[in-house]
NUTIRO-228886 format. One line per 3 residues: number of its first residue (from 1); for each residue x, y, z of C-alpha. Coordinates in Angstrom, 1 decimal. Layout:
N
NUM	X,Y,Z | ...
This chain:
537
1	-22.0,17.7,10.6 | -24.5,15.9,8.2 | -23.2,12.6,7.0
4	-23.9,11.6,3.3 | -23.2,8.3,1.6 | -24.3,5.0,2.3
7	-21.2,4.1,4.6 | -19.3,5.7,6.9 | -16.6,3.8,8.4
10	-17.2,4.0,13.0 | -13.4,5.1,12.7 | -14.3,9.2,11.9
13	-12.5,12.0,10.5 | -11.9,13.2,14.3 | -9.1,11.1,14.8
16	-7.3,13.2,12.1 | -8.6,16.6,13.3 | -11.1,17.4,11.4
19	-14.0,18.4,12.9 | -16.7,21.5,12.3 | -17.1,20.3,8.9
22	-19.9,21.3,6.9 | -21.3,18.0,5.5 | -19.5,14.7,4.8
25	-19.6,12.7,1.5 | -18.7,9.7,2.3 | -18.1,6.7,-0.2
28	-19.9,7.8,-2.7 | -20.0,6.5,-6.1 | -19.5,7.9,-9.7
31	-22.6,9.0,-10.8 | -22.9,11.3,-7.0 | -19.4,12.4,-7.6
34	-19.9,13.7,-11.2 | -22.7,15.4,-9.7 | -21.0,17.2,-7.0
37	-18.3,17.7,-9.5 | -20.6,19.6,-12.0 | -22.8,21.6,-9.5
40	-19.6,23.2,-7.4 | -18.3,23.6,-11.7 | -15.4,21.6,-10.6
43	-15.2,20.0,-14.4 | -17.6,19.4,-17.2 | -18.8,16.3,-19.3
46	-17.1,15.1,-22.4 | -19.4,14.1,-25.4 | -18.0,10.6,-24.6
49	-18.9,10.9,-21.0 | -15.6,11.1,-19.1 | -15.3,14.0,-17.2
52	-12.6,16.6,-17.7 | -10.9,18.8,-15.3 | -7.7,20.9,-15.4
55	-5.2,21.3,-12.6 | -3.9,25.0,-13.1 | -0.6,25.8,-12.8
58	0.5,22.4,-11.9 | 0.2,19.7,-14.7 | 2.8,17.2,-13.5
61	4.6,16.0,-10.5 | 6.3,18.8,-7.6 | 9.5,16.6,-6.5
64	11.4,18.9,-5.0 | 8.3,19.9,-2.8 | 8.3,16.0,-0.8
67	9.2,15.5,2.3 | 9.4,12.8,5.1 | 9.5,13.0,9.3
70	12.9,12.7,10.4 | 12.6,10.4,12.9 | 14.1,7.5,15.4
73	12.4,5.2,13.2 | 13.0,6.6,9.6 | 16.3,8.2,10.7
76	18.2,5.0,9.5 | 16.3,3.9,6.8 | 15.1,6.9,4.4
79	17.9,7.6,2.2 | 18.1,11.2,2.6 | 18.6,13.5,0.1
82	17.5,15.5,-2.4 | 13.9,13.4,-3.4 | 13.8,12.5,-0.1
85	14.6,14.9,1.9 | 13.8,15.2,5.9 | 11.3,17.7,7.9
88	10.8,17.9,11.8 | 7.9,16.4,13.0 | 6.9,20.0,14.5
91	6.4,21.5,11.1 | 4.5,18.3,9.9 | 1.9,19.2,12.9
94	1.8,22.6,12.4 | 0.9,22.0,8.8 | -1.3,19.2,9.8
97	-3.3,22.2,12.3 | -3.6,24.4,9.2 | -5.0,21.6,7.1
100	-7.6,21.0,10.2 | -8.6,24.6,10.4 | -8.8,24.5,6.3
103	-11.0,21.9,6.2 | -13.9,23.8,9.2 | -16.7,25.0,8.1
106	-16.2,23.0,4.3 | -17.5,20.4,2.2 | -15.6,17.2,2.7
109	-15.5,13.5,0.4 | -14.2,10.6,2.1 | -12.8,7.5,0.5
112	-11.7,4.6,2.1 | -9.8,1.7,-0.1 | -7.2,-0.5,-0.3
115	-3.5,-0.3,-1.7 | -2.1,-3.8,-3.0 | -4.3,-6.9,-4.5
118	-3.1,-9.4,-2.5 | -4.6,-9.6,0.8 | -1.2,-10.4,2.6
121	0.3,-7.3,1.8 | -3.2,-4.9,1.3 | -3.2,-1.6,2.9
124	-6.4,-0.1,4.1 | -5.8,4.2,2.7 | -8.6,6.7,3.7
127	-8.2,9.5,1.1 | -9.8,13.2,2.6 | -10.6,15.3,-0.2
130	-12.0,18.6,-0.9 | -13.1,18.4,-4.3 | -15.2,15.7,-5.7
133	-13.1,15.2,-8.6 | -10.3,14.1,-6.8 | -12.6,11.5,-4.9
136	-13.2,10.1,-8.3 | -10.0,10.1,-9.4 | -8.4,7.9,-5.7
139	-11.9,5.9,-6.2 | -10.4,4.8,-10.1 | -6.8,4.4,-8.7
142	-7.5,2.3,-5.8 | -9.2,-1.2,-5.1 | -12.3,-0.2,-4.2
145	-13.4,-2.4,-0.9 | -16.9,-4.8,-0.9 | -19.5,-2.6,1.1
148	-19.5,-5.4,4.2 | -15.8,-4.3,4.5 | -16.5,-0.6,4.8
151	-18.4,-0.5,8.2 | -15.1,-1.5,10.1 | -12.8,0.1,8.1
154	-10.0,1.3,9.9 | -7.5,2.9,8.1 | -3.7,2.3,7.9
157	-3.0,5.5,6.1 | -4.5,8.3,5.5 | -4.3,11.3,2.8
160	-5.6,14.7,4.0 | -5.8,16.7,0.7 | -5.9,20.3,0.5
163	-4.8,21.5,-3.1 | -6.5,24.8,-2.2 | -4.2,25.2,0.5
166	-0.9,27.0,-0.2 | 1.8,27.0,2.3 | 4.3,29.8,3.0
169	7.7,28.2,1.2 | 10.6,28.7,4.1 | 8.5,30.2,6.6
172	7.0,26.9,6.9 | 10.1,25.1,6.6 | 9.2,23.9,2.5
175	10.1,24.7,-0.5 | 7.0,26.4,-2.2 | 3.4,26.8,-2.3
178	4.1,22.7,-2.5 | 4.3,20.4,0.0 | 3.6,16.4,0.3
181	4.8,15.5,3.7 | 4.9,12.1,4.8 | 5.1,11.0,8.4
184	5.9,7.2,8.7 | 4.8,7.1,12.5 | 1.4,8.3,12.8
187	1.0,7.4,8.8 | -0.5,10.7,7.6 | 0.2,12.2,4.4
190	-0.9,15.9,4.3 | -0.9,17.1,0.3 | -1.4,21.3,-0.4
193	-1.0,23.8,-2.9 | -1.3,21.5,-5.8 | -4.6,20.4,-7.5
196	-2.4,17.5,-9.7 | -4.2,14.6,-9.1 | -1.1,12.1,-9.3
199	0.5,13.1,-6.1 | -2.4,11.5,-4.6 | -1.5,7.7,-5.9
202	2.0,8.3,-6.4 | 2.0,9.0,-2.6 | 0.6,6.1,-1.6
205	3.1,4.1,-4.0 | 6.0,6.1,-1.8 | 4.5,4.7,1.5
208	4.5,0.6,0.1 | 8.0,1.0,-1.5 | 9.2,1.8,1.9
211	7.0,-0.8,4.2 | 6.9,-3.6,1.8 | 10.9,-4.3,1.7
214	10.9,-5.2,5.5 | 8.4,-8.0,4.5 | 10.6,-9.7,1.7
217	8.3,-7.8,-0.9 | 10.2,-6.0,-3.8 | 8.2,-2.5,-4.8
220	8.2,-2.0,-8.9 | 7.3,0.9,-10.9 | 5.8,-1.1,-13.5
223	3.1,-2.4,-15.4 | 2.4,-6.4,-16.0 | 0.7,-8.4,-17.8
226	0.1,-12.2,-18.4 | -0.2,-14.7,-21.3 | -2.3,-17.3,-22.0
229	0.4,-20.0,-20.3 | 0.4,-18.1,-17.3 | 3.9,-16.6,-18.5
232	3.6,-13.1,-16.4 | 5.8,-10.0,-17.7 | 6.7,-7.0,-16.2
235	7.5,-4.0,-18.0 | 9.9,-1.0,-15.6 | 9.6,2.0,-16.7
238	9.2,6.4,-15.8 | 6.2,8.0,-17.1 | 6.0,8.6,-20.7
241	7.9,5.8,-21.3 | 5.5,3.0,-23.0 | 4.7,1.2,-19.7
244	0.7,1.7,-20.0 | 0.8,1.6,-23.1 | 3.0,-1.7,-24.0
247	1.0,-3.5,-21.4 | -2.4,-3.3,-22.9 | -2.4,-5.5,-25.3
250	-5.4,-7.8,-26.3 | -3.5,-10.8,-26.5 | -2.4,-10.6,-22.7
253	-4.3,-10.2,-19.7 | -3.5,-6.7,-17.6 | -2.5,-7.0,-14.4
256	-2.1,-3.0,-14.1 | -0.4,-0.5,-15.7 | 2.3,1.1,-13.0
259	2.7,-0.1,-9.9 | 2.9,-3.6,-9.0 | 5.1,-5.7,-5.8
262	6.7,-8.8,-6.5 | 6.2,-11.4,-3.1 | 7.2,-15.5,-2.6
265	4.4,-16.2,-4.5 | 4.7,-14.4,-7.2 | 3.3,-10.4,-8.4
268	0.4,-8.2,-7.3 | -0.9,-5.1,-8.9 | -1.1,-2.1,-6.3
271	-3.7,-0.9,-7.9 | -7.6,-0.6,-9.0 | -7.6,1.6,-12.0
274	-5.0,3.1,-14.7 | -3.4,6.3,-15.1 | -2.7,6.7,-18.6
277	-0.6,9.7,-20.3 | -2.7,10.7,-23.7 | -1.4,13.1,-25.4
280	-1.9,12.5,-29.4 | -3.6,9.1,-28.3 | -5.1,7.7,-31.3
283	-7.9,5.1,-31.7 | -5.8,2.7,-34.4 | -2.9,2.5,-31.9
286	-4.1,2.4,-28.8 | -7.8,1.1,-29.0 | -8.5,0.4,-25.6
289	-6.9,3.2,-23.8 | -8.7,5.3,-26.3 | -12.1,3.9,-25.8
292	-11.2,3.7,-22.0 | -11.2,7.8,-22.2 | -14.4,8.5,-24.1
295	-16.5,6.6,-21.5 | -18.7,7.6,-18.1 | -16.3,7.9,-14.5
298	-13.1,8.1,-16.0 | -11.5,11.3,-14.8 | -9.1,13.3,-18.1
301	-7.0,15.7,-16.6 | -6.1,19.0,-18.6 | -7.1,17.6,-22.1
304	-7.9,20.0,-24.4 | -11.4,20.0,-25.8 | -14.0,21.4,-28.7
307	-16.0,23.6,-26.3 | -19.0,23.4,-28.5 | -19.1,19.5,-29.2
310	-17.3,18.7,-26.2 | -15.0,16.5,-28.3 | -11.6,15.9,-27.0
313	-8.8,17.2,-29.0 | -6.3,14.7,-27.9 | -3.4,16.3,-30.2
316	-3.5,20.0,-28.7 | -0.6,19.9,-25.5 | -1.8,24.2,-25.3
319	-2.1,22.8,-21.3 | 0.4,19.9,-21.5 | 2.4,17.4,-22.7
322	1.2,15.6,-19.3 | -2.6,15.0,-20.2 | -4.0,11.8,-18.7
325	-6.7,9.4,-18.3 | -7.9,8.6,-14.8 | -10.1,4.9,-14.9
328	-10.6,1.4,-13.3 | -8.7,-0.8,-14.7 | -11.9,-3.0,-15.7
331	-12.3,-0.2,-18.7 | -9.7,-2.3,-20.0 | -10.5,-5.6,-21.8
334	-8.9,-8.5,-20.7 | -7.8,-7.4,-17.1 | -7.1,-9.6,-14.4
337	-10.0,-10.3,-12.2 | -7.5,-10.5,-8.9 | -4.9,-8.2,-9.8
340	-2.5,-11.1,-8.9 | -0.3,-13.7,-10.9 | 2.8,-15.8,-10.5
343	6.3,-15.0,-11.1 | 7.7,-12.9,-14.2 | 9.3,-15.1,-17.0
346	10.4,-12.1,-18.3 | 11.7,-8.8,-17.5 | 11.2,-5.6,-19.7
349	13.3,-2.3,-18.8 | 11.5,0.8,-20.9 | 13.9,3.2,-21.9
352	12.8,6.6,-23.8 | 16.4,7.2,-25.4 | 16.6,11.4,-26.2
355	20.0,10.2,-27.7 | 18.3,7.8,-30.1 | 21.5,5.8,-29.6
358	20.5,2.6,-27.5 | 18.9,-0.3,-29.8 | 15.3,-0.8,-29.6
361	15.5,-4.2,-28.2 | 18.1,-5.9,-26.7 | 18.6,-9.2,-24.2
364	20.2,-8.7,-20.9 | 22.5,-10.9,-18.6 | 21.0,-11.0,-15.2
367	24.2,-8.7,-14.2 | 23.3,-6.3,-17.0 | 19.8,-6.4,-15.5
370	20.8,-4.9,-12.5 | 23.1,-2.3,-14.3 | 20.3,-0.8,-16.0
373	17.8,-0.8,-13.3 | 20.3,1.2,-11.0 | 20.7,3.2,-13.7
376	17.5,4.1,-14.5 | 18.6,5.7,-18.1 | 16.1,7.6,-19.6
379	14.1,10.4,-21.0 | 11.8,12.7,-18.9 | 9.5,13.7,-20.9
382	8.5,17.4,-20.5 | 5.3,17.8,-18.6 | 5.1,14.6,-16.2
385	7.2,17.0,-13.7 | 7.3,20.9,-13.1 | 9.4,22.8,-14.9
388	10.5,20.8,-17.6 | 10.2,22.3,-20.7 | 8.7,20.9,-24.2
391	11.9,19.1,-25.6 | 12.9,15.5,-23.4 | 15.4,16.1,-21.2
394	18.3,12.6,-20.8 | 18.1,11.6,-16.8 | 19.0,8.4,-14.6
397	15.9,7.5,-12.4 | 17.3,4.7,-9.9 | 15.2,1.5,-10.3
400	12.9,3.8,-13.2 | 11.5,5.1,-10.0 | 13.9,7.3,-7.9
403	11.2,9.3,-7.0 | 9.3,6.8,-5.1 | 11.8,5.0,-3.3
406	12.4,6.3,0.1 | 15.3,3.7,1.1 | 18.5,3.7,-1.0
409	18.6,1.9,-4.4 | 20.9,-1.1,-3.1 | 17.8,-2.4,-1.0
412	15.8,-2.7,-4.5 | 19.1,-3.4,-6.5 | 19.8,-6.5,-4.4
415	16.0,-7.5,-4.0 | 15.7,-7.5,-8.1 | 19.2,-9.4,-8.2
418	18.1,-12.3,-6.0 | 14.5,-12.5,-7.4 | 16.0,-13.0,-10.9
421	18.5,-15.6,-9.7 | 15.9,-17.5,-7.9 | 13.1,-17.2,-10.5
424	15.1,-17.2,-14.0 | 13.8,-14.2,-15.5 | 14.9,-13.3,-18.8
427	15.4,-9.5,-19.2 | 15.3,-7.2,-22.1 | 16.2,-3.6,-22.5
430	13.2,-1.4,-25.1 | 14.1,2.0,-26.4 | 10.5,3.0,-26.8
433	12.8,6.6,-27.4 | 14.3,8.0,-30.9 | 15.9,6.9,-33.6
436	18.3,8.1,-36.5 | 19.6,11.0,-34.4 | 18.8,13.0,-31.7
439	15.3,13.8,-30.2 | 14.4,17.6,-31.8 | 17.9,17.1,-34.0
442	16.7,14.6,-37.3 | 15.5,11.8,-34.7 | 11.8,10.7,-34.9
445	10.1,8.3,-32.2 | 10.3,4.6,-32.5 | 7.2,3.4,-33.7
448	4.4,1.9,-31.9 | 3.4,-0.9,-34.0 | 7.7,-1.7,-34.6
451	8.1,-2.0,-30.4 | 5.0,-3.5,-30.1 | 5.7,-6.6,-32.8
454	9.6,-6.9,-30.8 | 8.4,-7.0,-27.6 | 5.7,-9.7,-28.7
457	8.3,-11.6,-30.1 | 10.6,-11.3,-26.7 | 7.7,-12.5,-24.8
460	6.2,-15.7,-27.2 | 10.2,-16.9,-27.6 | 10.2,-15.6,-31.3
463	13.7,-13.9,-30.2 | 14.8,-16.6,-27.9 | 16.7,-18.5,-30.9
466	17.0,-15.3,-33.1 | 20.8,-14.9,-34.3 | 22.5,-11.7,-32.2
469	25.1,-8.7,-32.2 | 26.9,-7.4,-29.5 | 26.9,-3.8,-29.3
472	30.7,-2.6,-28.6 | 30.2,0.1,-26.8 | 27.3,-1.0,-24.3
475	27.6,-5.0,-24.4 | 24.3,-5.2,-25.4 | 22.9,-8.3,-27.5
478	20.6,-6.9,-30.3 | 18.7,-9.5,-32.2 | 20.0,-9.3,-36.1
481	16.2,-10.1,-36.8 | 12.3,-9.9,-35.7 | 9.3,-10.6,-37.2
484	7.3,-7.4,-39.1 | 10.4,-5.1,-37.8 | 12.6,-4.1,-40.8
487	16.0,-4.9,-40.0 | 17.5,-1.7,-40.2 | 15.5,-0.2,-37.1
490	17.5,-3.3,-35.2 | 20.4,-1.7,-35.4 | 20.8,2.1,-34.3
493	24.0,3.4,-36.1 | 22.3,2.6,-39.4 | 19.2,4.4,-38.9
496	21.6,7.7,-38.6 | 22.2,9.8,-42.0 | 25.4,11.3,-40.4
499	27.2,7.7,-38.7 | 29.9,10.1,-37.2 | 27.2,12.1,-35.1
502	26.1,9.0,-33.8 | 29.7,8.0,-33.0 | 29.9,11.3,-31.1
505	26.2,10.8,-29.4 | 27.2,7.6,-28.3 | 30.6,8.3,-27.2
508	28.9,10.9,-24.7 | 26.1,8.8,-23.6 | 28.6,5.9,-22.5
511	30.5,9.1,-20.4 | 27.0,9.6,-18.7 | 26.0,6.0,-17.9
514	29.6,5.4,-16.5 | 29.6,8.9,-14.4 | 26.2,7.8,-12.9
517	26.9,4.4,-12.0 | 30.2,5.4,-9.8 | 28.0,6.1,-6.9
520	26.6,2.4,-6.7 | 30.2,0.7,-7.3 | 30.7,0.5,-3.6
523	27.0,-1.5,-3.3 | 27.5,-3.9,-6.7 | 30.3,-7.3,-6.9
526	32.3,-7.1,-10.1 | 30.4,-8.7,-12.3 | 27.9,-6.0,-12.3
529	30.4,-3.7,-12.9 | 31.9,-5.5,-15.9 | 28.3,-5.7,-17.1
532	27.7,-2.2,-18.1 | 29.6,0.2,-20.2 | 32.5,-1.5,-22.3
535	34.0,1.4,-23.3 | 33.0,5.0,-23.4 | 35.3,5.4,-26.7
């Protein structure tokens, strides 16, 4: 095979099956790959550089299409189920053989990387790809290694990515066309029949949240930044719900913007790049995630754009509510130069409320903290998974990641629980969601620049002192005041025309949060269960 690049790791692709390849790009860097990119017409180039691809009939995550290797070893410890549920090792190799043959005779791009800033807990991740694209794309998301650590790189996991590849559904023993399978022994990930980029980091996200617990490390789905006092905060959160967003700001430094574990010495970013949803991004609210997308090697996926001034068109969702922005995190001003930082003073859940009944800010107790990360409350918002359709759809995500977290919510319940206690984190619940009724029902989403100026004021202390009410029905403490919020957006029930509909919205989300929560009763003492609902009434 002829070998391109400048270094190629002596631990080859052989090890993984792959051989009678055509050539191998190994390593390369962003100007080669948007080369490849353009001559196989993989993509084209934006008038602001970045180059834009689309991912067909796949725009967002395929859950139901995940699987894991049953296993002595994983047997125990996966909490099996419907995210995660279980597939003999026999169909992993057989897929793992078709993959092999796939890949003969083909075009290849290698990249190896690390997962996790801090080099305690760093995992070394080949990514195999087929396309160049998607080379450019794990090469934004990951921390990209010095060139004298290449030569020996020997990978910890590795990604063999096949989107071209479609399985057979239940013939093979899947679901679909889909498949991400994930074998925790050998540490292979084998990704096909899906040419969504995200699978590829949210993957490798999977794979920490399960190792990293067995070394005292709690796993977030969150971004983080820090303030000029070294006062770190973390912000939990699904996609779509402000995380990214909330994060960069230009007062703080970013740490990163979704995926981040929390160690004895205090938080470190999993990532080397950000993975930003833009649809109707706008330059005066979002300045530096806009200016991050109109710039040379960040990847846009299935933005719509002027085809004869190659002008993005960052309003259109024709392809998607799901549109994002693929780029190293040093597009951002103000990023951290380590990806690391000391322990959170302050805890930020993100909720995107369809109801529009929650409050936009509220404090938490440390018990109420754990409440609503078990819970998970929020919106998915149509077009970060398959088939969802336009209007939000009201879900619980476990830990505002049930997705990616292969062992049972009580591991990361208790880990969050004693992290608090030990560290004194103060936690706040944001409804980045709707307001003055229900979302596609006389609602409208909470404003930017409104959750922006409360969260500010959460993290500077503005709010510490600020005088409170206690919501009846959820217990929540809602500051009375902020500064440049008016004080009617504090308080839900008055920003609703029709106070009985809220009455009846609220009544019937209080019925959902206490359904869901039944299942962790048995893992939870009884303060946490006072904590939550007051009365669904």
């Amino acid at each position: 095979m002829n070998i391109v690049g400048e270094t190629a790791s002596r631990s080859g692709l052989e090890a993984h099956g792959l051989t009678n390849l055509k050539s191998v790009y190994w390593n390369l860097g962003p100007a080669a790959l948007y080369e490849e990119a353009i001559r196989r017409n993989e993509g084209l180039i934006t008038a602001g550089g970045a180059l834009l691809v689309t991912t067909g009939e796949h725009t967002g995550r395929s859950p139901k299409d995940k699987f894991i290797v049953e296993s002595d070893s994983t047997r125990g410890a996966v909490d099996w189920g419907g995210i995660n549920q279980p597939i003999s090792r026999e169909l992993f190799d057989t897929m793992r053989a078709r993959i092999a043959a796939y890949y003969h005779g083909r075009d290849t791009f290698v990249l190896d990387c690390f997962a996790g800033a801090d080099p305690a807990y760093r995992l070394p991740v080949r990514v195999v790809t087929e396309t160049a694209w998607h080379n450019l794309f794990a090469r934004n998301m990951f921390i990209r290694p010095e060139p004298s650590q290449l030569v020996g790189f020997e990978p910890a996991f590795t990604i063999l990515h096949a989107p071209g590849l479609t399985a057979r559904g239940k013939e093979d023993g899947v679901n679909s066309g889909t498949f991400i399978l994930v074998d925790f022994d050998r540490r292979i990930i084998l990704i096909g029949g899906t040419w969504y980029a995200g699978e590829i980091k949210k993957s490798i996200f999977g794979v920490l949240n399960y190792l990293l617990p067995e070394q005292g490390v709690m796993p977030m789905h969150c971004s983080a930044n820090v303030g000029s006092k070294g006062d770190v905060a973390v912000f939990f959160g699904l996609s779509g719900t402000g995380k990214t967003t909330l994060s960069a700001d230009g007062t703080r430094t970013l740490i990163g913007d979704d995926e981040h574990g929390w160690s004895d010495h205090g938080i470190f970013n999993f990532e080397g790049g950000c993975y930003a949803k833009v649809i109707r991004l706008s330059a005066e609210a979002e300045p530096e995630i806009w200016a991050a997308s109109h710039r040379f090697g960040t990847v846009l996926e299935n933005v719509v754009h002027d085809p004869v001034h190659r002008t993005l068109l960052l309003d259109d969702d024709s392809l998607t509510e799901n549109t994002r922005s693929c780029y190293p995190i040093d597009f951002i001003p103000n990023t951290s130069a380590t990806g690391v930082a000391g322990h959170p003073v302050n805890l930020v859940m993100l909720t995107a409320d369809a109801f529009g009944v929650l409050p936009p800010i509220s404090k938490l107790t440390p018990e109420q903290a754990m409440y609503h990360f078990l819970s998970g409350y929020t919106a998915r918002v149509a077009g970060t998974e398959k088939g969802l359709g336009k209007e939000p759809q009201a879900t619980f995500s476990t830990c505002f990641g049930a997705p990616f977290m292969p062992r049972h919510p009580s591991v990361y319940g208790a880990m969050l629980r004693d992290k608090i206690a030990k560290h004194g984190a103060t936690c706040w619940l944001v409804n980045t969601g709707w307001s003055g009724g229900r979302a596609g029902a006389g609602g409208d989403r909470m404003k930017i620049a409104y959750t922006r100026a409360m969260v500010r004021a959460a993290l500077d202390g503005r709010l510490a002192g600020a005088p409170v009410h206690e919501d009846g029905r959820f217990g929540l403490l809602v500051p009375e005041a902020c500064p440049d919020v008016p004080s009617e957006v504090l308080l839900p029930r008055g920003a609703w025309g029709d106070k009985s509909a809220y009455d009846a919205t609220a009544h019937d989300l209080c019925g959902r949060f206490e359904d869901n929560f039944k299942k962790f009763e048995p893992f939870v003492d009884d303060s946490v269960k006072a904590a939550g609902i007051r009365k669904a009434a």
